[in-house]
C-alpha positions in Angstrom: -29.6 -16.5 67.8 -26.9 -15.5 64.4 -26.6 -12.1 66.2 -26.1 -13.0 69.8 -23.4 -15.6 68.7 -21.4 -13.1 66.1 -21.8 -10.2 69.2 -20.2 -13.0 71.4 -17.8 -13.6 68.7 -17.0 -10.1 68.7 -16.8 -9.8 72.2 -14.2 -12.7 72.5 -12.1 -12.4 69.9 -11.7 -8.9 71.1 -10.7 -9.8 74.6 -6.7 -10.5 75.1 -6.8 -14.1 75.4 -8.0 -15.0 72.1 -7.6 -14.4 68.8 -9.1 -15.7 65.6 -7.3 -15.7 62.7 -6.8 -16.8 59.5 -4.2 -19.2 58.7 -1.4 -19.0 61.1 1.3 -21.7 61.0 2.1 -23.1 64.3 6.3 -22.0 63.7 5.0 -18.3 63.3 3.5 -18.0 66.8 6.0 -17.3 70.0 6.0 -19.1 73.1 3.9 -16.1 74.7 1.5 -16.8 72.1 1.3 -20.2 72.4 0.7 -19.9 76.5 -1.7 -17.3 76.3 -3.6 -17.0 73.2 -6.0 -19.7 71.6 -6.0 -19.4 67.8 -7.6 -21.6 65.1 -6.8 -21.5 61.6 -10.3 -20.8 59.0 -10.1 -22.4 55.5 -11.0 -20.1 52.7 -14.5 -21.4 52.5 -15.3 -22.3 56.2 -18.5 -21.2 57.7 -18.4 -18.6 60.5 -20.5 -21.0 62.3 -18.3 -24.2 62.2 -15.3 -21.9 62.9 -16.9 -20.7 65.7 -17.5 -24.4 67.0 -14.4 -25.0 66.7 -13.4 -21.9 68.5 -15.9 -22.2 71.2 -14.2 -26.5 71.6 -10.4 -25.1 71.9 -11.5 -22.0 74.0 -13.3 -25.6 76.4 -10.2 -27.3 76.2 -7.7 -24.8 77.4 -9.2 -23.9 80.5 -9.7 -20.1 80.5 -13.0 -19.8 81.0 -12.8 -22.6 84.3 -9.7 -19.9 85.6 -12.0 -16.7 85.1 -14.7 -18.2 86.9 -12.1 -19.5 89.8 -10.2 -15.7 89.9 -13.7 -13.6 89.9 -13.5 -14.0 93.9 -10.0 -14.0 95.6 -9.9 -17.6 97.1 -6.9 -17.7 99.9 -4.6 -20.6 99.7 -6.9 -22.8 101.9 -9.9 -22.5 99.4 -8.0 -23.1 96.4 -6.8 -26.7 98.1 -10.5 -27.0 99.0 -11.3 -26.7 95.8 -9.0 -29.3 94.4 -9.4 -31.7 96.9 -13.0 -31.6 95.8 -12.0 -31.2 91.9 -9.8 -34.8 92.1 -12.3 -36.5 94.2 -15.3 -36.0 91.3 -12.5 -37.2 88.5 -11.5 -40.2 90.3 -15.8 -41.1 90.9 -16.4 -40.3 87.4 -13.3 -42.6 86.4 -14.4 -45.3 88.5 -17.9 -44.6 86.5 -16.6 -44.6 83.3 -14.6 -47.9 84.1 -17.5 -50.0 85.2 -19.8 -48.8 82.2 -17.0 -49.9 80.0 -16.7 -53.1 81.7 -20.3 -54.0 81.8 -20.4 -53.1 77.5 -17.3 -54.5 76.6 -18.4 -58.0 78.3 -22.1 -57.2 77.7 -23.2 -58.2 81.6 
């Protein structure tokens, strides 16, 4: 389990689009870096595993992995709108889930 998850470690902080590294202030990076790279800063006596949580959470939030999966195949203009027609309909049912369940346990019905 420790080796697969420092080889995948290795693996993506090898690739382009990321970076680890160890304390970078947000004024040193440049707008390039910024757009493209995901960075996280590691205190002196962080874990490797925690830093990699919080890796693996940022490297979620931005997105990349979502695009790579969506630019594997070429999708032509009509799948991409496909796609997010499909995308917007599941956030709006899942918003109109998450609104009801909050209803119901705020008002305890």
């Amino acid at each position: 389990m420790k080796l697969s998850l420092i080889i995948f470690a290795l693996m993506v902080a090898s690739s382009s689009g990321f970076c680890l590294q160890r304390t970078v202030m947000s004024s040193q990076l440049t707008a390039v870096e910024k757009k493209r790279g995901i960075s996280i800063e590691i205190g002196d006596g962080e874990s490797i595993e925690s830093a990699m949580r919080r890796f693996k959470k940022e490297v979620n939030k931005s997105g990349h992995l979502m695009e790579l999966r969506h630019r594997r195949y070429f999708e032509n203009g009509q799948e991409v709108k496909k796609r997010k027609v499909v995308q917007a309909r599941n956030r709006r049912r899942i918003e109109r889930m998450n609104k009801v369940w909050m209803k119901k346990n705020v008002y305890g019905n």
